[in-house]
N, C-alpha and C positions, 0 to 999 in steps of 0.2 A: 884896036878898040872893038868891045863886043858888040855884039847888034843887042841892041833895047828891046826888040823885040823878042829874041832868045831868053831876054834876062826876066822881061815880063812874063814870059811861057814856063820858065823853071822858077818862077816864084807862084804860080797859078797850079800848078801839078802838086806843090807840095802843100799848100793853101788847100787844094782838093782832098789829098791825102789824110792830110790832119782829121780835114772834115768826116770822113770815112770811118777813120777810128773813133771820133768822138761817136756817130749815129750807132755803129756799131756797140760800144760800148754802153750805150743807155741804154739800144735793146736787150743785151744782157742783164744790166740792172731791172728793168721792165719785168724779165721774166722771173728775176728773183724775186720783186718785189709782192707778185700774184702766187703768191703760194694761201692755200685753202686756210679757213678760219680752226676748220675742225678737219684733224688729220684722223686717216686709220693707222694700225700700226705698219705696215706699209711702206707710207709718206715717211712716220717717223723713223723708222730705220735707216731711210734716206738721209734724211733733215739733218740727223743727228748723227750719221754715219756712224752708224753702231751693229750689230748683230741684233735680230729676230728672237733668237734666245736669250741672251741679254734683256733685253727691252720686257720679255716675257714672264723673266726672273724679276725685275724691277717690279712690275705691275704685282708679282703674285706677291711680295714683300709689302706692298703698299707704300713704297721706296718714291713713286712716279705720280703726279698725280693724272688719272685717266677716270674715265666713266663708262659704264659696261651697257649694252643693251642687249640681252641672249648673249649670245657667243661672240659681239663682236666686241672689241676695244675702239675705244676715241679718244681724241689728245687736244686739246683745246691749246691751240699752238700760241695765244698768248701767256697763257700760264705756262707751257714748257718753255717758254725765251725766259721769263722768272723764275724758272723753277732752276735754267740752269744756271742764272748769273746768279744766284743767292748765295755762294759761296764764295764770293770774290776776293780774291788774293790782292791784299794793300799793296802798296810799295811805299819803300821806305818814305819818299817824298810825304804823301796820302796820311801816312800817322805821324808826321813830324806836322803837320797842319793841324789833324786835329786835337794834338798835345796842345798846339800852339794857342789855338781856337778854345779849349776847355779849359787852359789857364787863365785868357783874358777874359771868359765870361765870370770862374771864380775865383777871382781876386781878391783877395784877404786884405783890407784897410789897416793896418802898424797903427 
């Protein structure tokens, strides 16, 4: 028979454990969640794990939206989170809903 107390000790270690990775984990999320309002280009090359040149070409096409003060570039990082999801790729599920959806609003009475 095992000792109760052993069994108590290795359910307490892993109970800790857990707890470790959960603290851990939110500090992660913590620090993702503080990212600046208004990026340089910089931040955004980070952000967006992209190339400097890239990003630079965007801007000079007017491809991106940014706003310029002298020589610097800024990225208003709630428009680059829209600016990148604006082109979002349905699935098939996604447009068999909205067929479904734009049929029953116009429904033609026989």
């Amino acid at each position: 028979m095992e000792n109760p107390f052993e069994i108590i000790n290795n359910r307490l270690e892993r109970i800790e454990r857990l707890l470790e990775n959960i603290s851990n984990n939110s500090i992660r999320n913590e620090a993702n969640i503080n990212l600046p309002k208004i990026m340089n280009l910089k931040q955004l090359t980070s952000y967006l794990d992209v190339s400097k040149s890239y990003l630079y070409k965007l801007t000079s096409t007017n491809n991106i939206p940014h706003s310029k003060r002298g020589k610097r570039i800024y990225f208003d990082m709630e428009v680059i989170n829209n600016w990148v999801l604006e082109n979002k790729i349905w699935t098939q599920d996604d447009i068999e809903e909205q067929v479904n959806s734009y049929l029953m609003k116009n429904r033609k009475h026989f």
